[in-house]
C-alpha positions, 0 to 999 in steps of 0.5 A: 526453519525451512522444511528440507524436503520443501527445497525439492518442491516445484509447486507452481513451476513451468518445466519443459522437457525434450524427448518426452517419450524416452526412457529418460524423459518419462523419468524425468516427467514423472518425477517433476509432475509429482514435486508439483510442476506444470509441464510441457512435453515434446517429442516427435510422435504424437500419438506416444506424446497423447498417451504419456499426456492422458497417463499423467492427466489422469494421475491428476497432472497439468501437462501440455504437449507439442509434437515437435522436435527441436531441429530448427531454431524456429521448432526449439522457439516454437516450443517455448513459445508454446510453453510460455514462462519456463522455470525448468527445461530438460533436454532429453532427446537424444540417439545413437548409431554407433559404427566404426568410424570407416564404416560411419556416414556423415550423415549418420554422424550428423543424425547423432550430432544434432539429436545429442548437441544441436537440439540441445543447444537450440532449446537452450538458445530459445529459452535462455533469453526469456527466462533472463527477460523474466528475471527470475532465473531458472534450471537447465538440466542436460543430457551427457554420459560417461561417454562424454568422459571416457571414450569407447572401442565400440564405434561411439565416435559420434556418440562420445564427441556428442557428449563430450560437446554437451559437457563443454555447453553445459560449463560454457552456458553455466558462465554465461548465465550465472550472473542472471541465475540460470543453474546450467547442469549436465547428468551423466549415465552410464548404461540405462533402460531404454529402447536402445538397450534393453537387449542388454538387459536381455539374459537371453541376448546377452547369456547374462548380464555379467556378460555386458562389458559395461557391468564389469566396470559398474562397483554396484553390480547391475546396470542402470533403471530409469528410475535412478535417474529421477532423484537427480533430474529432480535435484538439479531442476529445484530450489535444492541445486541453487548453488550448483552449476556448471557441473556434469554430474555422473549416475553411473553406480561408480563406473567413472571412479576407477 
Protein backbone atom coordinates (compact mmCIF):
# COMPACT_ATOMS: atom_id res chain seq x y z
CA UNK A 1 0.00 0.00 0.00
CA UNK A 2 1.06 3.68 -0.82
CA UNK A 3 2.21 5.53 2.16
CA UNK A 4 -0.65 8.43 3.02
CA UNK A 5 1.74 11.09 3.76
CA UNK A 6 3.79 10.23 0.58
CA UNK A 7 0.30 11.78 -1.29
CA UNK A 8 1.64 15.42 0.00
CA UNK A 9 4.89 14.79 -0.92
CA UNK A 10 6.46 17.23 -3.83
CA UNK A 11 9.70 15.74 -4.44
CA UNK A 12 11.32 16.62 -7.68
CA UNK A 13 8.25 19.18 -8.20
CA UNK A 14 8.67 22.85 -10.10
CA UNK A 15 6.41 25.36 -7.92
CA UNK A 16 6.14 28.94 -8.84
CA UNK A 17 4.56 31.23 -6.48
CA UNK A 18 3.40 35.11 -7.05
CA UNK A 19 3.56 37.54 -4.12
CA UNK A 20 6.41 35.56 -2.87
CA UNK A 21 6.97 38.39 -0.19
CA UNK A 22 3.62 38.37 1.20
CA UNK A 23 2.23 36.80 4.13
CA UNK A 24 0.44 34.46 2.34
CA UNK A 25 3.03 33.61 -0.22
CA UNK A 26 5.81 33.08 2.43
CA UNK A 27 3.40 30.34 3.89
CA UNK A 28 3.06 29.20 0.89
CA UNK A 29 7.06 28.91 0.12
CA UNK A 30 7.78 27.49 3.39
CA UNK A 31 5.30 24.69 3.16
CA UNK A 32 6.19 23.56 -0.34
CA UNK A 33 10.04 23.86 -0.09
CA UNK A 34 9.82 21.55 2.81
CA UNK A 35 7.49 18.80 0.95
CA UNK A 36 10.26 18.93 -1.27
CA UNK A 37 9.52 21.43 -4.14
CA UNK A 38 11.93 23.32 -6.23
CA UNK A 39 10.85 26.94 -6.37
CA UNK A 40 10.71 29.94 -8.05
CA UNK A 41 9.52 33.07 -6.38
CA UNK A 42 8.37 36.52 -7.80
CA UNK A 43 7.42 39.50 -6.44
CA UNK A 44 8.38 43.09 -7.05
CA UNK A 45 10.92 43.83 -4.69
CA UNK A 46 14.01 42.61 -5.04
CA UNK A 47 16.04 43.12 -2.09
CA UNK A 48 12.77 41.29 0.07
CA UNK A 49 12.84 38.68 -2.70
CA UNK A 50 16.88 38.06 -2.12
CA UNK A 51 16.51 37.95 1.50
CA UNK A 52 13.40 35.37 1.41
CA UNK A 53 15.56 33.36 -1.11
CA UNK A 54 19.05 33.44 1.19
CA UNK A 55 16.60 32.65 4.42
CA UNK A 56 15.13 29.27 2.24
CA UNK A 57 18.94 28.53 0.74
CA UNK A 58 20.23 28.37 3.82
CA UNK A 59 17.52 25.73 5.19
CA UNK A 60 18.76 23.64 2.41
CA UNK A 61 16.14 24.76 -0.23
CA UNK A 62 16.51 25.06 -4.07
CA UNK A 63 14.92 28.69 -4.85
CA UNK A 64 15.07 31.02 -7.76
CA UNK A 65 13.50 34.32 -7.74
CA UNK A 66 12.66 36.94 -10.47
CA UNK A 67 11.77 40.35 -9.46
CA UNK A 68 8.83 40.70 -11.41
CA UNK A 69 5.16 41.03 -11.26
CA UNK A 70 2.79 39.53 -13.50
CA UNK A 71 1.37 42.93 -14.83
CA UNK A 72 1.70 42.33 -18.75
CA UNK A 73 1.26 39.02 -20.60
CA UNK A 74 4.89 39.58 -21.39
CA UNK A 75 6.11 39.95 -17.28
CA UNK A 76 3.45 36.58 -16.45
CA UNK A 77 5.55 34.80 -19.85
CA UNK A 78 8.52 36.25 -18.63
CA UNK A 79 8.05 34.34 -15.48
CA UNK A 80 7.40 31.11 -16.94
CA UNK A 81 9.64 31.18 -18.84
CA UNK A 82 12.24 31.72 -16.39
CA UNK A 83 10.87 29.01 -14.58
CA UNK A 84 10.88 26.45 -17.25
CA UNK A 85 8.69 23.32 -16.35
CA UNK A 86 6.18 24.26 -13.84
CA UNK A 87 4.15 21.66 -11.78
CA UNK A 88 2.49 23.84 -9.32
CA UNK A 89 1.71 27.70 -9.56
CA UNK A 90 0.37 29.81 -6.42
CA UNK A 91 -0.98 33.16 -7.41
CA UNK A 92 -0.45 35.13 -4.29
CA UNK A 93 -0.21 38.53 -4.87
CA UNK A 94 -2.81 40.37 -4.24
CA UNK A 95 -3.93 44.21 -2.46
CA UNK A 96 -6.47 46.11 -1.11
CA UNK A 97 -7.66 49.72 -1.07
CA UNK A 98 -10.83 49.71 0.19
CA UNK A 99 -13.03 52.91 0.17
CA UNK A 100 -16.70 53.86 -0.12
CA UNK A 101 -17.75 53.42 -3.56
CA UNK A 102 -18.22 57.41 -4.09
CA UNK A 103 -15.08 58.09 -2.73
CA UNK A 104 -13.15 55.07 -4.64
CA UNK A 105 -10.80 56.33 -8.08
CA UNK A 106 -11.22 54.22 -10.81
CA UNK A 107 -7.76 54.17 -10.67
CA UNK A 108 -7.57 52.74 -7.14
CA UNK A 109 -10.58 50.35 -8.44
CA UNK A 110 -8.27 49.32 -11.41
CA UNK A 111 -4.96 49.07 -9.02
CA UNK A 112 -7.20 46.20 -6.60
CA UNK A 113 -8.78 44.74 -9.92
CA UNK A 114 -5.34 43.95 -11.57
CA UNK A 115 -3.26 43.03 -8.58
CA UNK A 116 -6.28 40.56 -7.35
CA UNK A 117 -7.61 39.26 -11.00
CA UNK A 118 -5.54 40.35 -14.03
CA UNK A 119 -2.17 39.24 -12.47
CA UNK A 120 -3.95 36.14 -11.90
CA UNK A 121 -5.14 35.30 -14.96
CA UNK A 122 -2.37 36.36 -16.82
CA UNK A 123 0.24 33.91 -14.73
CA UNK A 124 -2.67 31.20 -15.42
CA UNK A 125 -2.77 32.20 -19.23
CA UNK A 126 1.36 31.77 -19.49
CA UNK A 127 1.43 28.69 -17.73
CA UNK A 128 -1.61 26.54 -18.81
CA UNK A 129 -0.38 26.11 -21.98
CA UNK A 130 3.16 24.77 -21.29
CA UNK A 131 1.92 22.63 -18.63
CA UNK A 132 -0.71 21.19 -21.31
CA UNK A 133 2.13 20.75 -24.03
CA UNK A 134 4.34 19.10 -21.19
CA UNK A 135 1.42 16.55 -20.92
CA UNK A 136 1.57 15.68 -17.56
CA UNK A 137 -0.96 17.95 -15.73
CA UNK A 138 -0.60 20.17 -12.78
CA UNK A 139 -2.06 22.49 -9.93
CA UNK A 140 -3.14 25.67 -9.95
CA UNK A 141 -3.77 27.07 -6.50
CA UNK A 142 -5.40 30.76 -6.45
CA UNK A 143 -6.19 33.37 -3.98
CA UNK A 144 -10.06 34.14 -3.15
CA UNK A 145 -11.80 35.13 0.55
CA UNK A 146 -14.92 34.94 2.07
CA UNK A 147 -15.18 38.33 0.49
CA UNK A 148 -15.78 36.67 -2.80
CA UNK A 149 -18.67 35.00 -1.11
CA UNK A 150 -20.17 37.47 1.09
CA UNK A 151 -19.96 41.27 0.56
CA UNK A 152 -19.12 43.80 3.00
CA UNK A 153 -20.42 47.57 4.48
CA UNK A 154 -16.62 48.51 4.70
CA UNK A 155 -15.85 50.10 1.07
CA UNK A 156 -14.81 46.36 -0.16
CA UNK A 157 -16.44 47.08 -3.51
CA UNK A 158 -13.30 46.62 -5.47
CA UNK A 159 -11.89 44.15 -3.06
CA UNK A 160 -15.41 41.68 -3.32
CA UNK A 161 -15.86 42.01 -7.00
CA UNK A 162 -11.92 41.05 -7.38
CA UNK A 163 -12.66 37.78 -5.57
CA UNK A 164 -16.01 37.18 -6.68
CA UNK A 165 -13.82 37.29 -10.27
CA UNK A 166 -11.28 34.77 -8.94
CA UNK A 167 -13.95 32.16 -8.03
CA UNK A 168 -15.63 32.40 -11.51
CA UNK A 169 -11.91 31.81 -13.26
CA UNK A 170 -11.13 29.40 -10.82
CA UNK A 171 -14.37 27.00 -11.77
CA UNK A 172 -14.39 28.37 -15.27
CA UNK A 173 -10.30 27.40 -15.91
CA UNK A 174 -10.96 24.16 -13.95
CA UNK A 175 -13.57 23.04 -16.92
CA UNK A 176 -11.40 24.28 -19.33
CA UNK A 177 -8.63 22.01 -18.06
CA UNK A 178 -9.81 19.02 -16.80
CA UNK A 179 -9.44 17.20 -19.65
CA UNK A 180 -5.43 17.73 -19.52
CA UNK A 181 -5.20 17.19 -15.84
CA UNK A 182 -4.74 20.52 -14.65
CA UNK A 183 -6.34 20.68 -10.83
CA UNK A 184 -7.65 24.45 -10.71
CA UNK A 185 -8.54 25.50 -6.88
CA UNK A 186 -9.31 28.64 -5.18
CA UNK A 187 -8.35 29.01 -1.00
CA UNK A 188 -10.45 31.45 0.66
CA UNK A 189 -9.40 33.13 3.95
CA UNK A 190 -11.17 35.13 6.22
CA UNK A 191 -9.04 37.62 8.07
CA UNK A 192 -5.28 36.83 8.30
CA UNK A 193 -1.77 38.10 9.38
CA UNK A 194 -0.51 40.42 7.14
CA UNK A 195 0.82 43.80 6.38
CA UNK A 196 -2.74 44.90 5.48
CA UNK A 197 -4.04 43.99 9.07
CA UNK A 198 -1.90 43.36 11.32
CA UNK A 199 -3.25 46.43 13.08
CA UNK A 200 -6.12 44.15 13.74
CA UNK A 201 -4.07 42.16 15.56
CA UNK A 202 -3.07 45.24 17.60
CA UNK A 203 -4.89 45.27 21.06
CA UNK A 204 -3.94 48.37 21.60
CA UNK A 205 -5.56 49.53 18.02
CA UNK A 206 -8.34 47.63 18.30
CA UNK A 207 -9.06 47.57 22.49
CA UNK A 208 -9.16 44.03 21.89
CA UNK A 209 -9.53 41.64 19.49
CA UNK A 210 -12.99 40.99 20.51
CA UNK A 211 -13.43 44.31 19.10
CA UNK A 212 -12.76 43.52 15.32
CA UNK A 213 -16.22 42.84 13.48
CA UNK A 214 -14.81 39.93 11.66
CA UNK A 215 -14.08 37.77 14.99
CA UNK A 216 -17.71 37.89 16.15
CA UNK A 217 -18.56 35.85 13.19
CA UNK A 218 -15.40 33.43 13.24
CA UNK A 219 -17.00 30.01 15.50
CA UNK A 220 -13.34 29.32 16.49
CA UNK A 221 -12.63 32.62 18.19
CA UNK A 222 -9.38 34.45 17.02
CA UNK A 223 -8.41 35.38 13.54
CA UNK A 224 -6.29 33.72 11.08
CA UNK A 225 -2.10 33.25 11.26
CA UNK A 226 -0.43 32.61 7.90
CA UNK A 227 0.35 29.49 9.20
CA UNK A 228 -3.46 27.93 8.85
CA UNK A 229 -2.96 28.48 5.43
CA UNK A 230 -0.28 26.16 4.97
CA UNK A 231 -1.70 22.88 5.36
CA UNK A 232 -4.15 23.72 2.28
CA UNK A 233 -1.76 25.31 -0.11
CA UNK A 234 -0.28 22.28 0.60
CA UNK A 235 -3.10 20.00 -0.13
CA UNK A 236 -4.30 21.33 -3.22
CA UNK A 237 -0.70 21.94 -4.69
CA UNK A 238 -0.04 17.72 -4.37
CA UNK A 239 -0.90 14.34 -5.34
CA UNK A 240 -3.59 14.50 -2.41
CA UNK A 241 -5.91 16.98 -4.18
CA UNK A 242 -6.00 14.91 -7.49
CA UNK A 243 -9.63 14.48 -7.70
CA UNK A 244 -10.64 17.99 -6.41
CA UNK A 245 -10.92 21.02 -8.87
CA UNK A 246 -12.68 23.71 -9.46
CA UNK A 247 -13.44 24.31 -5.82
CA UNK A 248 -12.96 27.47 -3.67
CA UNK A 249 -12.06 26.26 -0.61
CA UNK A 250 -12.91 28.36 2.73
CA UNK A 251 -10.06 28.67 6.05
CA UNK A 252 -12.03 31.05 7.57
CA UNK A 253 -12.24 29.06 11.38
CA UNK A 254 -16.31 28.89 10.22
CA UNK A 255 -16.88 32.37 9.24
CA UNK A 256 -18.93 31.32 6.17
CA UNK A 257 -21.02 28.65 8.01
CA UNK A 258 -23.67 30.70 9.51
Amino acid sequence: MTNSTNLFRLDGKSAVITGATGALGQAAAKALAEAGARLTLTAGSKDALAAMAAELTAAGHDVRTVARRPDTLEDAEAIAEAAGDVDVLICAAGTNNPAPIEKMSVEDWEEVMDANVRGSWLMCKAIGPRMIDRGQGGKMVLISSVRGRHGSPLGYTSYCTSKAAVDGLTRSLALEWGSHGINVNAIGPTVFRSKLTEWMFDDEKTGGQQNVPALKRIPLGRLGEPEDLQGILLFLSSPASDFCTGQIIYVDGGYTAG
